[in-house]
C-alpha positions as a printed Julia matrix, in Angstrom:
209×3 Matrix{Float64}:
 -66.83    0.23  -11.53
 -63.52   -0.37  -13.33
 -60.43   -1.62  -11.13
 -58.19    1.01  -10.0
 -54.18    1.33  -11.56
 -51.22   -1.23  -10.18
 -48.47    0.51   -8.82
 -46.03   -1.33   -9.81
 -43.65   -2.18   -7.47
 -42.45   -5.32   -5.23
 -44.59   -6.66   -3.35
 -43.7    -6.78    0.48
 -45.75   -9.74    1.55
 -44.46  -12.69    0.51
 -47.66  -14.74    0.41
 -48.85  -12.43   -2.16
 -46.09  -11.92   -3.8
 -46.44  -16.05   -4.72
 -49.83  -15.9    -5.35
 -49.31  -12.85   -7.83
 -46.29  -14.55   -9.46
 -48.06  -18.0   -10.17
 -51.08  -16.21  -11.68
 -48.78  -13.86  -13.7
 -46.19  -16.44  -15.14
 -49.28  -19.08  -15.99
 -50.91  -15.63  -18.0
 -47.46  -14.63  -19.85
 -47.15  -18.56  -20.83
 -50.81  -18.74  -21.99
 -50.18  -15.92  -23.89
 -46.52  -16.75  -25.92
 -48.81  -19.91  -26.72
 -51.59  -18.32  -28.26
 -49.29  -15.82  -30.1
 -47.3   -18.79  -31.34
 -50.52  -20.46  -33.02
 -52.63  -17.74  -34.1
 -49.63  -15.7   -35.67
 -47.65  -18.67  -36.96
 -44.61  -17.35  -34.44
 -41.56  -18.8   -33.81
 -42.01  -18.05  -29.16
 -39.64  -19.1   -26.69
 -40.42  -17.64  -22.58
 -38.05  -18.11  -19.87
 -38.9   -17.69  -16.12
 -36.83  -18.14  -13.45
 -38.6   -17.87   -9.87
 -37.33  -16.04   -6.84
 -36.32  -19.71   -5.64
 -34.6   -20.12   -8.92
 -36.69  -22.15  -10.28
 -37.61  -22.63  -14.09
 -40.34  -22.2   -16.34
 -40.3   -22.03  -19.84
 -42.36  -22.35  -22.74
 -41.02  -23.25  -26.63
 -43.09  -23.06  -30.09
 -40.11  -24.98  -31.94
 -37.69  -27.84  -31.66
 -34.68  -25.36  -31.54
 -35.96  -24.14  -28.55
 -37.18  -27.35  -26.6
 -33.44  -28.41  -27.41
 -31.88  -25.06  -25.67
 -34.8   -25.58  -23.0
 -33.16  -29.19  -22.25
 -29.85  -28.43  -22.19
 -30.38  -25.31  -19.79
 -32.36  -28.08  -17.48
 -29.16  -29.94  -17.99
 -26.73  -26.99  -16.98
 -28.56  -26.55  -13.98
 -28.79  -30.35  -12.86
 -25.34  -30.92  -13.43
 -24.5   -27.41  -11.09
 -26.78  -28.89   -8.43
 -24.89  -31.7    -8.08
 -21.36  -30.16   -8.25
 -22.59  -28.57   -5.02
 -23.49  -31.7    -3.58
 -26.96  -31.6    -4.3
 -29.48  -34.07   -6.01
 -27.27  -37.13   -5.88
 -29.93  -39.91   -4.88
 -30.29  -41.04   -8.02
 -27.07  -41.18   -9.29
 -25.18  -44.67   -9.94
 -21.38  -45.34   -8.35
 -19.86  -44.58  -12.04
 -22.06  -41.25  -12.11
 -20.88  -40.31   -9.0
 -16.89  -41.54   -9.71
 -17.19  -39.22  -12.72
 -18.65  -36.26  -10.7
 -15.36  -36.89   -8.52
 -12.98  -36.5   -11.76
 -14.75  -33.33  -12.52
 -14.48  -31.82   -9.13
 -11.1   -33.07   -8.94
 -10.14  -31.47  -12.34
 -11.77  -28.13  -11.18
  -9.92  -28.08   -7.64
  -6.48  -28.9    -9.83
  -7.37  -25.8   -12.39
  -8.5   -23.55   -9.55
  -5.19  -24.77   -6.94
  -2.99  -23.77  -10.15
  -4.94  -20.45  -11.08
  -3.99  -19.75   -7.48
  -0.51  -20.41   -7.3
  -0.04  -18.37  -10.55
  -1.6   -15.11   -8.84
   0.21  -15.82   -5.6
   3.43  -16.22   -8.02
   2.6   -13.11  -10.18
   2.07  -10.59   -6.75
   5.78  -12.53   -5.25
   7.18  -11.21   -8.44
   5.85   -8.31   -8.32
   6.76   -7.53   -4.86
  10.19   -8.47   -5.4
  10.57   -6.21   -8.01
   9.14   -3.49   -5.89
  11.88   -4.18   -3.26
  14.76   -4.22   -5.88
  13.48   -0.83   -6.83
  12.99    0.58   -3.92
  16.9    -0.93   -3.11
  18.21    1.11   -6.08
  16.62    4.14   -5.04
  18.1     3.61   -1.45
  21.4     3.22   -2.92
  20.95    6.52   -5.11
  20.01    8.29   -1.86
  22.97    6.94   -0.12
  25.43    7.97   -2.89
  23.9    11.67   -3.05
  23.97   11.94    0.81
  27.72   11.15    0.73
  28.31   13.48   -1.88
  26.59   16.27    0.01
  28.93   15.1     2.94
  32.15   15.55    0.92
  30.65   18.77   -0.64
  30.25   20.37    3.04
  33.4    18.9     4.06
  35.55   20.38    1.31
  33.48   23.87    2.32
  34.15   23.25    5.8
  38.02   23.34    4.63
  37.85   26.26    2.27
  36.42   28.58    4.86
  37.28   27.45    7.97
  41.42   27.41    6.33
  41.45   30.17    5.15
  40.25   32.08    8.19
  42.46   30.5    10.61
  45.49   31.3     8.14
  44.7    35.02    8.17
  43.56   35.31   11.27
  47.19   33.82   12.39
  49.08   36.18    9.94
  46.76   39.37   11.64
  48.35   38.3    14.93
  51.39   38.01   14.14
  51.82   41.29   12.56
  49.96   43.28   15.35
  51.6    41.3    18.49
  54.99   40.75   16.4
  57.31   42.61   19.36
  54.98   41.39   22.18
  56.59   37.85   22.29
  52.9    36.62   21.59
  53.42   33.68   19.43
  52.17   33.36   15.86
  48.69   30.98   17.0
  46.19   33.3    18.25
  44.32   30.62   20.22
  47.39   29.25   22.2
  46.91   29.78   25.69
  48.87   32.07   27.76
  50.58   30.75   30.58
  51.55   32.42   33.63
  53.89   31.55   36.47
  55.01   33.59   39.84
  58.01   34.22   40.49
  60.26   35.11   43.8
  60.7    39.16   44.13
  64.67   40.08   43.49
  66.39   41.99   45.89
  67.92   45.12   45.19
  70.46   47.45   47.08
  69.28   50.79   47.87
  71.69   53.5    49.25
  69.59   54.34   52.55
  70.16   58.59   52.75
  70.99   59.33   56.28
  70.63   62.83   58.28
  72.44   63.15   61.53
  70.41   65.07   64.23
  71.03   65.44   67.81
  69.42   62.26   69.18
  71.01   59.78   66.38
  70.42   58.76   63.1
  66.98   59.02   60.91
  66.32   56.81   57.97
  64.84   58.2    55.29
């Protein structure tokens, strides 16, 4: 009975997704190296595990030289994180403090150049947003002086005609010529006048009429 079809997809248990991956990668090597002989093939195979971890396989010098200096690429990264340094002499490990050091200096400076660039930036956001402030302000005054010199056409010119209305209608009234001067009024003592008193004699004396 033939073995049923893979679904291929990840594997969820991790012990068998090792075992699978060792038997798979020692196949695909097996096979570049058979291909290389029997076909006269120029084969290069590059596997990196889920640890990152390599393993490779080269038919020709050009690749074992690529092959060693990727090994060397990822030794040298190992220990510019601070790993793998056991066997690594005081002058190895002075020189691995120049190169850090140069790489702080060229990232400290890449730094200050962004941080420089947005400050720039920034302030030349401000000024712009200043100019436009000061354009507001100008147009804002100009509206002022606009209503103002409204203000004075019509609110002049009805306070002329309205005085010129009054002063023809109330001219013999001794109103005077403002029509929103208060009136003021004051009392005054009663005159006294002489009245002839009529008088009718009748038999018991006098009665005033």
């Amino acid at each position: 009975m033939g073995r049923g079809k893979i679904v291929i997809r990840r594997i969820d248990n991790s012990t068998s997704r090792q075992v699978t991956f060792s038997k798979r990668r020692n196949g695909l090597l097996k096979k570049a190296k058979e291909l290389a002989i029997l076909c006269d093939a120029e084969v290069g195979v590059m596997i990196f595990s889920s640890t990152s971890k390599l393993y490779d396989y080269a038919s020709t010098r050009e690749a074992v030289m690529l092959r060693q200096q990727l090994q060397n690429l990822q030794e040298n990264h190992r220990q510019m994180m601070g790993e793998e340094l056991s066997g690594l002499s005081i002058k190895d490990l002075q020189n691995l403090e120049n190169q850090l050091e140069m790489s702080l200096r060229g990232v400290r400076m890449k730094k200050d150049q962004i941080l420089m660039d947005e400050i720039e930036e920034l302030n030349r956001k401000g000024n712009q947003i200043h100019q436009e402030n000061l354009e507001l302000y100008k147009k804002v005054n100009l509206i002022r002086q606009e209503n103002k010199e409204l203000y004075k056409k019509v609110y002049g010119t009805r306070d002329a005609n309205g005085a010129n209305r009054t002063s023809l209608l109330f001219d013999g009234l001794g109103i005077g010529e403002d029509p929103h001067e208060p009136v003021h009024l004051q009392l005054s003592q009663p005159q006294q006048q002489n009245y002839e008193t009529p008088t009718r004699a009748t038999k018991s004396g006098y009665i005033i009429l």
